[in-house]
C-alpha positions, 0 to 999 in steps of 0.5 A: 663226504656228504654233499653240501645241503641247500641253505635254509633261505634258498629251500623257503624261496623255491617252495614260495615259487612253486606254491605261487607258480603252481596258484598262477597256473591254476589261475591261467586254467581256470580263466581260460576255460571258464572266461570265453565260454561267460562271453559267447553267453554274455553275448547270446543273452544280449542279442548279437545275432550276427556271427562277424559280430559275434566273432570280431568280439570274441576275438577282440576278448580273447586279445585283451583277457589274454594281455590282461591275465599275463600282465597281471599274473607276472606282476603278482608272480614278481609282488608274491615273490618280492614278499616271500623273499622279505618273509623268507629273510625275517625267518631264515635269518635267526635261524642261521644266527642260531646255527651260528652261534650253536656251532660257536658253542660246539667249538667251546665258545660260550660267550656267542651274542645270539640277536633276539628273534623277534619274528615270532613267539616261537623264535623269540623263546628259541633265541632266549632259550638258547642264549640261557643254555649258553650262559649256564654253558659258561657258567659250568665251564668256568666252575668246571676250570676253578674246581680243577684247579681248586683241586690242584690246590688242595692236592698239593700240598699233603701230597707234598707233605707224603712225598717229602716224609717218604723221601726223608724215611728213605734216605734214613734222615728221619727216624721211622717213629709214631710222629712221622707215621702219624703225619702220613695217616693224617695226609692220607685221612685228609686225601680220603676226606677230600675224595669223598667230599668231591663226591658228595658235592658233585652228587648234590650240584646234581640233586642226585643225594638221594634223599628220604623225607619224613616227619622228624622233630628239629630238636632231635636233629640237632641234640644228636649233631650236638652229641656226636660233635662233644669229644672233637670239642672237649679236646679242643677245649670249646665250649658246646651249647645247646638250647633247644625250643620248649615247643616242637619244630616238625619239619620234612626232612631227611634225619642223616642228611639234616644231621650232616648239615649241622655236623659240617657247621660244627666243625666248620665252627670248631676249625675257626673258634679258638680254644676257650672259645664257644659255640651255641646251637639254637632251634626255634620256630614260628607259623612258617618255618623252623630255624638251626643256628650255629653262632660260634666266638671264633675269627669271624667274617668280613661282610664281603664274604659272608655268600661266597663262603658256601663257594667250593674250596673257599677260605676266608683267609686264603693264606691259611691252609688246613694241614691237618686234614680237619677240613676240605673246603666243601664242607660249607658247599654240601650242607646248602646243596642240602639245606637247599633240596630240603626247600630251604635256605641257608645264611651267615652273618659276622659283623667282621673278622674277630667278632664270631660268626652265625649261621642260620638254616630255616626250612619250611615247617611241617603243619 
């Protein structure tokens, strides 16, 4: 067990003392080796010959420079030690609410009150510093919570759907046909799709996607997005437009990554738009900025949902689940991680449930 360390406060006072004692004695020294000797001159130059003079003098000096230097060095002793003891409390004190509220932290308390240091600079950004890493402590906390049970969420239901049709084929009560290994591969694509999109979201929170920027025409990105999402759309029977800007929209951007932006829009825009619906995707551009935008005739949006549905495992109608491992919930999640490390941003905008929505990605032009 190492043995208890002195508190902050107590070693700050006991170096104060020792400076001020070390600065007393000295005073002490000096004065008593240089005082008497600036005497007998002093009284030499002035005249006084005769010794029981010049002795009742000296002795008379010595007396009250003694008292003197006493008196005054104790009450400089006692008013340096006064001060250091108010400075030593205004500078321990945030640093043990500090410690304080570091060991609340270490215990998993992230809602500590750290008091703003206002004794210094330094202190007052340590305090503000702190108080930031606690709060985004917190937040990571509590996104951490809600990821696991969003987990759990979406975990259960085609595990359950895998569990009730191995015990159905065990039992014998459901025939080993194309339908029913159909639905298992189909759950098991879906917990394939959900792992690798956890993964891919937990690459992009930590900007850890390893991106390749290069020069690249937007209009390329999206016809070839467009062009891979056409077969899902014909067998659904939604109608897939494209119109493209007559200019070309250069940006800096990774071509696979951008793809896979507007390819999480399209199905995201295919799960929500009724057959005989349509989905339109746009590029344009200005002086600044190149915009993709999906606009889709599905379900739509209430307005108080349109930023959190970029939020992890969010649905806009929670009692509808995707059973058919079309969808993982982060698909939304990865694309404005994406669009974000591509110093853009993304947006989406309904004007409520059955009136469609759009969803804009603008990033920033290459001149």
């Amino acid at each position: 067990m190492s043995r208890r360390r002195p508190r902050l406060a107590s070693r700050l006072m006991t170096a104060q003392a020792v400076v001020v004692g070390v600065g007393a004695a000295t005073l002490l020294v000096a004065a008593a080796l240089v005082a008497p000797r600036l005497f007998h001159e002093h009284l030499a130059s002035a005249g006084v010959d005769s010794s029981g003079v010049r002795l009742h003098a000296e002795e008379a000096f010595t007396s009250a420079f003694g008292i003197s230097v006493v008196v005054g060095t104790a009450m400089s002793l006692l008013a340096a030690l006064a001060t250091s003891w108010l400075l030593v409390r205004r500078i321990s004190q945030p640093v043990e609410d500090l410690a304080r509220s570091a060991q609340e932290v270490a215990n998993g308390h992230f809602d500590v009150d750290v008091p703003d240091a206002i004794f210094s600079r330094e202190l007052q950004q340590l305090s503000s510093s702190f108080t930031d890493m606690a709060r985004r402590l917190a937040e990571t906390e509590s996104s951490r919570t809600q990821l696991v049970a969003d987990m759990a969420h979406e975990l259960r239901t085609p595990l359950a759907t895998l569990e009730a049709y191995i015990d159905a084929l065990e039992d014998e009560v459901m025939p080993r046909d194309a339908a029913a290994w159909t639905t298992m591969r189909t759950q098991v694509a879906r917990l394939r799709r959900l792992a690798g999109d956890l993964r891919e979201s937990a690459a992009a929170a930590e900007h850890a996607l390893g991106m390749v920027m290069e020069p690249l025409d937007g209009r390329d990105v999206a016809m070839a997005a467009v062009d891979a999402a056409l077969p899902r759309y014909a067998a659904k029977d939604v109608d897939l437009k494209y119109l493209g800007c007559p200019a070309a929209c250069p940006v800096s951007a990774d071509s696979m990554r951008l793809q896979q932006v507007l390819a999480n829009l399209l199905d995201n825009a295919l799960r929500h738009t009724p057959t005989g619906g349509t989905v339109t995707v746009t590029t344009n551009r200005d002086a600044t900025s190149m915009t993709l935008t999906v606009a889709d005739t599905g379900e739509g949006i209430p307005s108080a949902q349109l930023t959190s549905v970029f939020d992890r495992f969010h649905r806009v109608d929670p009692s509808r689940v995707s059973v058919d491992g079309s969808g993982s919930g982060l698909g939304l999640t990865i694309a404005r991680a994406i669009v974000v490390d591509h110093g853009g941003t993304i947006t989406a905008a309904s004007k409520g449930l059955g009136h469609g929505s759009t969803f804009t990605v603008r990033l920033p032009a290459l001149r």
